[in-house]
C-alpha positions as CSV (number, residue, x, y, z in Angstrom):
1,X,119.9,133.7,70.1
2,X,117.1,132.9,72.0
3,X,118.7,129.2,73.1
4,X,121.5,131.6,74.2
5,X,119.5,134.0,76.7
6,X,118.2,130.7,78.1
7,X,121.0,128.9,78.8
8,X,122.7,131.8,80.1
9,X,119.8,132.6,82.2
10,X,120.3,129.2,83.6
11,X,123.7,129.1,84.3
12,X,123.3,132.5,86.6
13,X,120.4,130.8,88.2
14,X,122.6,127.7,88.9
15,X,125.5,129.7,90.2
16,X,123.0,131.8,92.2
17,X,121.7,128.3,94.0
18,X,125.2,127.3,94.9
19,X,126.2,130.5,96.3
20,X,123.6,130.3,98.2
21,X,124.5,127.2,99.4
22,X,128.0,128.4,100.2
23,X,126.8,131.8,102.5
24,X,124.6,129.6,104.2
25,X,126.9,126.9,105.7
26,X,129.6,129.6,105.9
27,X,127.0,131.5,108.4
28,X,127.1,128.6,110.7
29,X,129.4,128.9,114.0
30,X,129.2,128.1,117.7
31,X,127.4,130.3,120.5
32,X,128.6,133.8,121.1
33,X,129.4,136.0,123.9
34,X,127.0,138.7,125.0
35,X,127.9,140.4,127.9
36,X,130.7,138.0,129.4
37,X,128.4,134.9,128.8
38,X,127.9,132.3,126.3
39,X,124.7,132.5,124.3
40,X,122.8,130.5,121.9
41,X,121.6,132.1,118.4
42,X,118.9,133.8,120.3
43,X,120.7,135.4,122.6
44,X,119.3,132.7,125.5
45,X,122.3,132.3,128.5
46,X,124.1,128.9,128.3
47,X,125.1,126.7,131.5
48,X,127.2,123.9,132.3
49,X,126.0,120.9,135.1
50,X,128.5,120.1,137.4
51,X,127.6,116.5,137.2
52,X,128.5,116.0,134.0
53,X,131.8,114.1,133.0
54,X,133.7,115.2,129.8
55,X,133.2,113.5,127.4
56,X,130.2,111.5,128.9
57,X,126.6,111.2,128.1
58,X,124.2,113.8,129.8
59,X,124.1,113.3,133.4
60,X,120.4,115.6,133.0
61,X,117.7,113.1,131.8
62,X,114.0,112.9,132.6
63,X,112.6,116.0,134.4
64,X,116.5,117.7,134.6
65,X,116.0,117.7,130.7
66,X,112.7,119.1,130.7
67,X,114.3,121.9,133.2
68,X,117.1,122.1,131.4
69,X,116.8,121.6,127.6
70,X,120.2,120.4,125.8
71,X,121.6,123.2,123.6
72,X,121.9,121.5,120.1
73,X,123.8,122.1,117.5
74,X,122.4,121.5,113.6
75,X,124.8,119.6,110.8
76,X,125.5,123.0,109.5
77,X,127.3,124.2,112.6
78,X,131.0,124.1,113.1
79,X,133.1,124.1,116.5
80,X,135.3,126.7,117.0
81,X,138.3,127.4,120.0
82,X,136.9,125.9,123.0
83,X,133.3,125.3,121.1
84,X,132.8,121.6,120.1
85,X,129.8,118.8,120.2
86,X,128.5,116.0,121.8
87,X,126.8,113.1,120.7
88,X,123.5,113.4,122.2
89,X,119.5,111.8,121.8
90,X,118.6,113.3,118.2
91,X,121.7,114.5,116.9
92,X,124.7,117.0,118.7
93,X,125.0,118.8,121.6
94,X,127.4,122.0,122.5
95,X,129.8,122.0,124.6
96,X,131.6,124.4,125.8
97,X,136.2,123.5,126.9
98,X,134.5,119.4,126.7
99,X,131.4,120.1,129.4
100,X,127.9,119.7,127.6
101,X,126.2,123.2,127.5
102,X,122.4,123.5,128.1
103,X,119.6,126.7,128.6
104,X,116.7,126.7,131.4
105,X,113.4,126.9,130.7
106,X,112.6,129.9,133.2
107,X,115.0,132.1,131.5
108,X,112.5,134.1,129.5
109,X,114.4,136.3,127.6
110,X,117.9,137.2,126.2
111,X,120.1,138.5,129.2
112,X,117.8,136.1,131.7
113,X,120.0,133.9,134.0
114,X,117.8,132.9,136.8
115,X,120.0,129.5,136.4
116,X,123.0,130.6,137.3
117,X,124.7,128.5,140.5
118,X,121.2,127.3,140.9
119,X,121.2,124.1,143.5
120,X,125.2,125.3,143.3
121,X,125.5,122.8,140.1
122,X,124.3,124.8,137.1
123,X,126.7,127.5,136.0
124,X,126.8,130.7,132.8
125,X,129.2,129.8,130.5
126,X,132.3,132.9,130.7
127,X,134.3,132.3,128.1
């Protein structure tokens, strides 16, 4: 009986785990919209660089990338409609209909978009 309990007790525990597993990658998806612009997961505005090239590695390096940090993507994520990724330094970048997607570092907040057609090359993301 007692040999029983236990290995009942670990069969829920290892069904438990892998549903776990399961809710967690099912969670994972590209940026949203929040009022009419692409966001990342913390509801930080998203931008595109007119300089970049589809399909292309970053045109933003050096002090543009400290400006304007890459929005990554994790292994868990999946593209979805227009959503995909880019190969980029330390794993995958999103991009939004093939152009790379990034955030700025003086947006503060959610809602901020002090980057928007800044120098006339950085744009929000409207899906």
């Amino acid at each position: 009986m007692k040999k029983r309990i236990l290995m009942s007790v670990a069969a829920f525990a290892a069904q438990a785990v892998l549903t776990a597993g399961f809710a967690s990658s099912a969670q994972a998806a590209a940026p949203k919209e929040a009022n009419g612009m692409a966001v990342d997961e913390n509801g930080m505005t998203l931008y595109t660089f007119d300089k970049d090239s589809k399909g292309s590695p970053s045109a933003c390096t050096g002090g543009c990338a400290q400006a304007w940090p890459a929005a990554m993507a994790t292994d868990s994520d999946k593209p979805s409609g227009k959503w995909s990724m880019e190969a980029a330094d330390g794993g995958k970048q999103w991009a939004y209909d093939g152009k790379r997607v990034y955030r700025f570092a003086k947006d503060t907040k959610p809602g901020d978009k002090n980057g928007d057609n800044f120098r006339d090359v950085w744009h929000v993301v409207k899906p």
